[in-house]
The first five atom37 places (N, CA, C, CB, O) and aatype in JSON, in Angstrom:
{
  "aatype": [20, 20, 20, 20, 20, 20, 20, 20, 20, 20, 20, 20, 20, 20, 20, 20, 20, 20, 20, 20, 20, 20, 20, 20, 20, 20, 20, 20, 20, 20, 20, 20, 20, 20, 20, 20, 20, 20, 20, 20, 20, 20, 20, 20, 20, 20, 20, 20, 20, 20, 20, 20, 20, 20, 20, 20, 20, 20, 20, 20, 20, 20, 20, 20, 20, 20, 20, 20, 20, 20, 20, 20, 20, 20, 20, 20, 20],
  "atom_mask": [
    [1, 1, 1, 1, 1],
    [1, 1, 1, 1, 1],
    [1, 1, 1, 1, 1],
    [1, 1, 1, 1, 1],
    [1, 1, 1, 1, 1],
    [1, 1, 1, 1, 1],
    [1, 1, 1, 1, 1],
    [1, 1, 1, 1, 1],
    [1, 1, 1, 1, 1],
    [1, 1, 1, 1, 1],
    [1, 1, 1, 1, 1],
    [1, 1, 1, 1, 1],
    [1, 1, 1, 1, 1],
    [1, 1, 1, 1, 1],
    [1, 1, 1, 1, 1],
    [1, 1, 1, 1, 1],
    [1, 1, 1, 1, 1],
    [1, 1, 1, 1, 1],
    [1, 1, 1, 1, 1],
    [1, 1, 1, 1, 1],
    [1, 1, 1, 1, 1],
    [1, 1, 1, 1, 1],
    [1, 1, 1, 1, 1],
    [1, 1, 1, 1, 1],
    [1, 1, 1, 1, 1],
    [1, 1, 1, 1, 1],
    [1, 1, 1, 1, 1],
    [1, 1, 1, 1, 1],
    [1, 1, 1, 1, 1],
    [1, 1, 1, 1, 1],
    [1, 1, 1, 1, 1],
    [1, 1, 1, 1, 1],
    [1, 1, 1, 1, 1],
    [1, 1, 1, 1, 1],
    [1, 1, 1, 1, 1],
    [1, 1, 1, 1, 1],
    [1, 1, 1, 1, 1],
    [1, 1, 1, 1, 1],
    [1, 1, 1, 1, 1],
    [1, 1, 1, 1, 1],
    [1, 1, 1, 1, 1],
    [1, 1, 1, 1, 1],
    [1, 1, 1, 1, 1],
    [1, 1, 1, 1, 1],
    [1, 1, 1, 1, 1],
    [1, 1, 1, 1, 1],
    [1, 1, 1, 1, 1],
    [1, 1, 1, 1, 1],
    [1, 1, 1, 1, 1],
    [1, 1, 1, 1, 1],
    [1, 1, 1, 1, 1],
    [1, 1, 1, 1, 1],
    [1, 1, 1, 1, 1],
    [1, 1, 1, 1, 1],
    [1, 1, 1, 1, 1],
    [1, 1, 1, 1, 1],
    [1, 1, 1, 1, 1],
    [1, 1, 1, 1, 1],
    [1, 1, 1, 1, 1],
    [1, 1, 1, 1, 1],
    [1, 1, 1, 1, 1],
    [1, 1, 1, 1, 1],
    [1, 1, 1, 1, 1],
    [1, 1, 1, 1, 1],
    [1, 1, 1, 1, 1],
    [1, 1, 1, 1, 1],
    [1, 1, 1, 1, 1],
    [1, 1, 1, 1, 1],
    [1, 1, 1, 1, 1],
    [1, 1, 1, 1, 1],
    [1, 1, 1, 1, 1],
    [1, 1, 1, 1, 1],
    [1, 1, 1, 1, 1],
    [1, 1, 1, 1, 1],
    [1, 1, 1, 1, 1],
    [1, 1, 1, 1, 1],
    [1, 1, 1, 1, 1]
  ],
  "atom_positions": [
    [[-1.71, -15.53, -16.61], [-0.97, -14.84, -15.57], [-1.86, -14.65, -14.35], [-0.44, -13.48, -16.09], [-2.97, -14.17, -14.58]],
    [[-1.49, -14.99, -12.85], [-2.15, -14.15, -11.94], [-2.44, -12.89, -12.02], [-1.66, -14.16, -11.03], [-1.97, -11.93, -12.62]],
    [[-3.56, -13.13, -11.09], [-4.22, -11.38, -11.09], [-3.79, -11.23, -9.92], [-6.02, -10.93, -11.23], [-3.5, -12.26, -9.31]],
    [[-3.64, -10.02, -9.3], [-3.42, -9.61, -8.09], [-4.13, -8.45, -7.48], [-2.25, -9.42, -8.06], [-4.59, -7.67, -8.31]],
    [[-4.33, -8.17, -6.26], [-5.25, -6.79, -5.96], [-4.25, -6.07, -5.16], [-6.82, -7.0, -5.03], [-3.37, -6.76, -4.65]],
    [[-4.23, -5.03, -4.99], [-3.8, -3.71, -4.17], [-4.71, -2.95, -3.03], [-3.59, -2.67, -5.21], [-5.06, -1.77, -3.13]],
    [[-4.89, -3.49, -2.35], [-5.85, -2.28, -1.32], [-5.12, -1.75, -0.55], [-7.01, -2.74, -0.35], [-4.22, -2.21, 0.15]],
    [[-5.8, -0.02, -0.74], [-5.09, 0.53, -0.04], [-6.02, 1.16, 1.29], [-4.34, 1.43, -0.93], [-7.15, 1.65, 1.27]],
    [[-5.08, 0.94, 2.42], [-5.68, 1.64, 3.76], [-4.84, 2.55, 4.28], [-5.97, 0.71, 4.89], [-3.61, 2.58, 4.35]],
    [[-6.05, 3.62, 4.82], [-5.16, 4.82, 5.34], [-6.25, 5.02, 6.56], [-4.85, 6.35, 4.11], [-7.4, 4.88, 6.16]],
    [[-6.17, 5.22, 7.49], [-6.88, 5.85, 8.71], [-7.8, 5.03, 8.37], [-7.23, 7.44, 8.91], [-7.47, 3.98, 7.82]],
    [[-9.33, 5.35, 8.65], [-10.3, 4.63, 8.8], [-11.31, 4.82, 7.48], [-10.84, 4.94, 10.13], [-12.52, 4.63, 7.49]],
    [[-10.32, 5.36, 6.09], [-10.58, 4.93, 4.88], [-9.8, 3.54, 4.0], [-10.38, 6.12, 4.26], [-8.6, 3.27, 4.07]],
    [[-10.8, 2.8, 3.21], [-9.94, 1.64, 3.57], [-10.87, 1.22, 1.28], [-10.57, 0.25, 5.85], [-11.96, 0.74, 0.95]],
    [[-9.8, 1.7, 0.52], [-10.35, 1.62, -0.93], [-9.53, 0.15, -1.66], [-9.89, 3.3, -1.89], [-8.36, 0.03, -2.03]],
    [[-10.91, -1.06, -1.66], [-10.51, -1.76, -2.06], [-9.99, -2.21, -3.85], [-11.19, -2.2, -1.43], [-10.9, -2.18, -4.67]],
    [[-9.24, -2.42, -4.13], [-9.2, -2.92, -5.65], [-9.68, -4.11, -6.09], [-7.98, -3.0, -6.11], [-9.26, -5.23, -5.79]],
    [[-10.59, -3.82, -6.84], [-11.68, -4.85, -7.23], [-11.84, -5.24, -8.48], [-12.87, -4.47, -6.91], [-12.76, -5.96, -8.87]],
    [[-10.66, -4.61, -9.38], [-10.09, -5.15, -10.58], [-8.75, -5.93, -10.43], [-9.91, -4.04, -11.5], [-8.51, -7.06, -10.86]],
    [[-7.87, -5.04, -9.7], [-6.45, -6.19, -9.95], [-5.83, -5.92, -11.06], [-6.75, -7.81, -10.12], [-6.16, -4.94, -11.74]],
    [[-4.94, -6.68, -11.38], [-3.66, -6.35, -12.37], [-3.21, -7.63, -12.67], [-2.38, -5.43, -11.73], [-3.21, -8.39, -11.7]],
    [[-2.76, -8.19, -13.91], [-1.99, -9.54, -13.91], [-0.68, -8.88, -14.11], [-2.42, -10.75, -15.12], [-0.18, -8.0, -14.81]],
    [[-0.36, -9.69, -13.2], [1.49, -9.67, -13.11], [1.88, -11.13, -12.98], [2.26, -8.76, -11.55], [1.1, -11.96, -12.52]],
    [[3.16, -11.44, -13.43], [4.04, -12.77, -13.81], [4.12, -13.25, -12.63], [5.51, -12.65, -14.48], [3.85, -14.44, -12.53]],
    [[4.46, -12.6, -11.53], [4.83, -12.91, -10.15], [4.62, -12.5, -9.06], [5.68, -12.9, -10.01], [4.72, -11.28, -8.95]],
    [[4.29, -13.18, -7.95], [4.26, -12.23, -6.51], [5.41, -11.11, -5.88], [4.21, -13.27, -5.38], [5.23, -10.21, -5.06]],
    [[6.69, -11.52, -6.61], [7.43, -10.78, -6.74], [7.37, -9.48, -6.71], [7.78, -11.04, -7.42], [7.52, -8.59, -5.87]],
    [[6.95, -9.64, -8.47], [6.46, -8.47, -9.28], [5.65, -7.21, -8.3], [5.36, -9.14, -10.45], [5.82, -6.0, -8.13]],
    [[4.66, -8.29, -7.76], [3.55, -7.63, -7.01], [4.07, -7.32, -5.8], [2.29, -8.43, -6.83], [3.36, -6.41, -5.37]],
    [[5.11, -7.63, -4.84], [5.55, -7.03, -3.69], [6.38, -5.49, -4.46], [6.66, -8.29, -2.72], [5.94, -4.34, -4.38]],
    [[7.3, -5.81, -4.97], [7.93, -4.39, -5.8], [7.02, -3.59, -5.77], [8.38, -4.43, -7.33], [7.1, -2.59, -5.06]],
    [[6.03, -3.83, -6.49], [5.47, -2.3, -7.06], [4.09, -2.15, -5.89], [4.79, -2.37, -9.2], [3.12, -1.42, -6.12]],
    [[4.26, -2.99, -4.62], [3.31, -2.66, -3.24], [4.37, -1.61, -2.82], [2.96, -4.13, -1.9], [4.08, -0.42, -2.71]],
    [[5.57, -2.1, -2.6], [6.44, -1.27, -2.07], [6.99, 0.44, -2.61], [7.42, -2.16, -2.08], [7.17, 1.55, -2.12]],
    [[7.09, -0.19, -3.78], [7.0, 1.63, -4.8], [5.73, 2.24, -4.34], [6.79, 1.56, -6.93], [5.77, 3.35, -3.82]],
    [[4.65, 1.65, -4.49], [3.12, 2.31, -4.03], [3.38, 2.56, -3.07], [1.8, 1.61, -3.96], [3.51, 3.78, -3.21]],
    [[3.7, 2.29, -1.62], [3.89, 2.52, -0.43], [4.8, 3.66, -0.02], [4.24, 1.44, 0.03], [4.77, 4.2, 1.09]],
    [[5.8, 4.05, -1.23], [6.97, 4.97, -0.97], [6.5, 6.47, -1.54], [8.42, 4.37, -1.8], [6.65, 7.62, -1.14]],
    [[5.91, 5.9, -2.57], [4.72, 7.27, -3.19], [4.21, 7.63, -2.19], [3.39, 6.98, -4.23], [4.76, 8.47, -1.48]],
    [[2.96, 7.05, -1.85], [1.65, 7.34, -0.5], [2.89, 8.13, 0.75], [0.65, 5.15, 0.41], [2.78, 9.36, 0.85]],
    [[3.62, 7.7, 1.34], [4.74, 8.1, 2.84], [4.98, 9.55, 1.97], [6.73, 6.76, 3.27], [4.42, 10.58, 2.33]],
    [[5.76, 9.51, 0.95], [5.67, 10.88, -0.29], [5.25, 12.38, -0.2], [4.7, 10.54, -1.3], [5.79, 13.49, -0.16]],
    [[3.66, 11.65, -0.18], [2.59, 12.25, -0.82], [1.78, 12.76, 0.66], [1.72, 11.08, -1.94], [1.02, 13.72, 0.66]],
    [[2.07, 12.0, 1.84], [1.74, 12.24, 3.47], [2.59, 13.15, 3.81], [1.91, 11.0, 4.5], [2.19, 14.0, 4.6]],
    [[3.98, 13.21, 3.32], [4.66, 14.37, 4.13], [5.22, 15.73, 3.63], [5.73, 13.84, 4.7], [5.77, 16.66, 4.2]],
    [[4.89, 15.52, 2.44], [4.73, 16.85, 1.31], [3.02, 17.35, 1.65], [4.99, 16.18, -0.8], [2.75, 18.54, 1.47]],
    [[2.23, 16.68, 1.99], [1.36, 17.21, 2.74], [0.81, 17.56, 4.37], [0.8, 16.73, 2.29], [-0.25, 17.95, 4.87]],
    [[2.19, 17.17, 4.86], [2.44, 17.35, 6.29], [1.25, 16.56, 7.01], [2.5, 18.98, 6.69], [0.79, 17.1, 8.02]],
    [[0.84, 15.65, 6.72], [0.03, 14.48, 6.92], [0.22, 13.62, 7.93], [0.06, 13.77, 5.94], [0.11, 12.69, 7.14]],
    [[0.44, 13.01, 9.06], [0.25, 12.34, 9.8], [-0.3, 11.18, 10.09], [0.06, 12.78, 10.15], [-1.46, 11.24, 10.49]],
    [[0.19, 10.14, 10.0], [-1.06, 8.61, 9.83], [-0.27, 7.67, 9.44], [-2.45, 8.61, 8.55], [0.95, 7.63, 9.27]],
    [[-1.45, 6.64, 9.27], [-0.65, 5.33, 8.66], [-1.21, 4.91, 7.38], [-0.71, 4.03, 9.64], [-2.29, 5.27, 6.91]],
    [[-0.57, 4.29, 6.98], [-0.56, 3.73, 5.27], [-0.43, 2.33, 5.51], [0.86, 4.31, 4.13], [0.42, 1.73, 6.16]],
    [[-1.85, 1.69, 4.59], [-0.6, -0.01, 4.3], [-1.66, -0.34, 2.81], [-0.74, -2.05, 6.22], [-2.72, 0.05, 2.32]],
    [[-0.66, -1.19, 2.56], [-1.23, -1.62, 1.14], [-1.07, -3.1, 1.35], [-0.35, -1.01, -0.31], [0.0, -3.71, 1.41]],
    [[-2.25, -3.57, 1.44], [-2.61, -4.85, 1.01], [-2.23, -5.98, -0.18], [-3.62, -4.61, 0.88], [-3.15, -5.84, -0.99]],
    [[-1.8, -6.48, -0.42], [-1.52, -7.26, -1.52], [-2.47, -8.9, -1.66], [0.14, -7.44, -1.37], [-2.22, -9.7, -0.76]],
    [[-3.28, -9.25, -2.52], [-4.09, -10.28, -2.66], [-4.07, -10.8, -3.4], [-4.97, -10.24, -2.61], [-3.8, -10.07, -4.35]],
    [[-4.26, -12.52, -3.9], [-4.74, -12.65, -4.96], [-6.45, -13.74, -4.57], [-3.38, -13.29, -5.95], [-7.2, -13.46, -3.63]],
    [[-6.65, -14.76, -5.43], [-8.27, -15.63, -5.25], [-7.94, -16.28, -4.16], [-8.89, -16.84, -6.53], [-8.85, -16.96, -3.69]],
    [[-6.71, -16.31, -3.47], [-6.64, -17.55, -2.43], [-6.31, -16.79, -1.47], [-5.61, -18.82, -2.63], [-5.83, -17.49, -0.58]],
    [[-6.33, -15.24, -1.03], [-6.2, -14.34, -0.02], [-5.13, -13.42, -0.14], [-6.08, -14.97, 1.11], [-4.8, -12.83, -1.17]],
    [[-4.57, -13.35, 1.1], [-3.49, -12.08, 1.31], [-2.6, -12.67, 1.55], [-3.61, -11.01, 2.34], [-2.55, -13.65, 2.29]],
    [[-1.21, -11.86, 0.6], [-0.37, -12.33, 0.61], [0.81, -11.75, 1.18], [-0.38, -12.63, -0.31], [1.84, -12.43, 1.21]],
    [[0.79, -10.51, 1.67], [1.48, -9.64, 1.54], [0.78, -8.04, 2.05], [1.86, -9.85, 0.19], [-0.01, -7.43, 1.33]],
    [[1.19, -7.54, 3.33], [1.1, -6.95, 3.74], [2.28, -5.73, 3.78], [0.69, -7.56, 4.42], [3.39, -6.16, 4.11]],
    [[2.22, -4.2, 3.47], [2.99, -3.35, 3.54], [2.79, -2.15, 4.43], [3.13, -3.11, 2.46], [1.67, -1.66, 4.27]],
    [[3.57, -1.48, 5.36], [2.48, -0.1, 5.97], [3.97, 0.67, 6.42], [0.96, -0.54, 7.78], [5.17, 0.41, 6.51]],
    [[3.17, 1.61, 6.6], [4.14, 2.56, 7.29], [3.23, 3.52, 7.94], [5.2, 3.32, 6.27], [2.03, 3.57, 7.66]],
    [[4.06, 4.63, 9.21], [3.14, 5.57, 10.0], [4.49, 6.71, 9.55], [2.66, 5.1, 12.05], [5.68, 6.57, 9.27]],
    [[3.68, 7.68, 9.64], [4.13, 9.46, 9.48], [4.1, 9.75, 10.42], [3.39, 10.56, 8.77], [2.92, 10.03, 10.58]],
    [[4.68, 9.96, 11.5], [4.64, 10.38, 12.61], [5.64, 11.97, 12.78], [5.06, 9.1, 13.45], [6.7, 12.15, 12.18]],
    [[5.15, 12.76, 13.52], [5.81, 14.53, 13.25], [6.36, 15.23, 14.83], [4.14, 15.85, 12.54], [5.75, 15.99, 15.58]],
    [[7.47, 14.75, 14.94], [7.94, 15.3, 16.27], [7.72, 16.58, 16.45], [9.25, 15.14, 16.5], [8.15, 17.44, 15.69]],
    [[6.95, 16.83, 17.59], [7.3, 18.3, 18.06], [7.95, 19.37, 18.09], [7.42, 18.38, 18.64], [7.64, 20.55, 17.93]],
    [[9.0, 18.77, 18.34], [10.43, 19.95, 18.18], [11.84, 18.83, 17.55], [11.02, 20.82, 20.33], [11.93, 17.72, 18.06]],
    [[12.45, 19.08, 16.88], [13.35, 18.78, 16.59], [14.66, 19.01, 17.68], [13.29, 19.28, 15.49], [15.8, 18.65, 17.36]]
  ]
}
């Protein structure tokens, strides 16, 4: 099975995965970038957090797959 990596970047912390995961498919591996990505947006605004998120997706032959999002907090409603 492919291996795949996950890195995740947030502001100008940037934690690479340097084990990976085998999954059946790139598929597989966009899904659960995207679940990861919906957690993290989550987990930014239950902490009233501000920024951007992206999760990387890789495998031995590069990047395949890019995901991000920004938290952004209007002033006034």
């Amino acid at each position: 099975m492919p291996r795949f990596h996950f890195d995740y970047h947030e502001a100008e912390r940037v934690t690479i995965d340097e084990v990976g995961q085998e999954l059946q498919t790139a598929d597989v591996a966009r899904r659960m970038a995207m679940v990861a990505l919906g957690e993290a947006v989550r987990d930014f605004t239950l902490a009233a957090r501000p920024g951007s998120i992206a999760i990387v997706v890789r495998n031995n032959a590069g990047i395949l797959l890019r995901v991000c999002a920004l938290i952004d907090e209007a002033e006034s409603w």
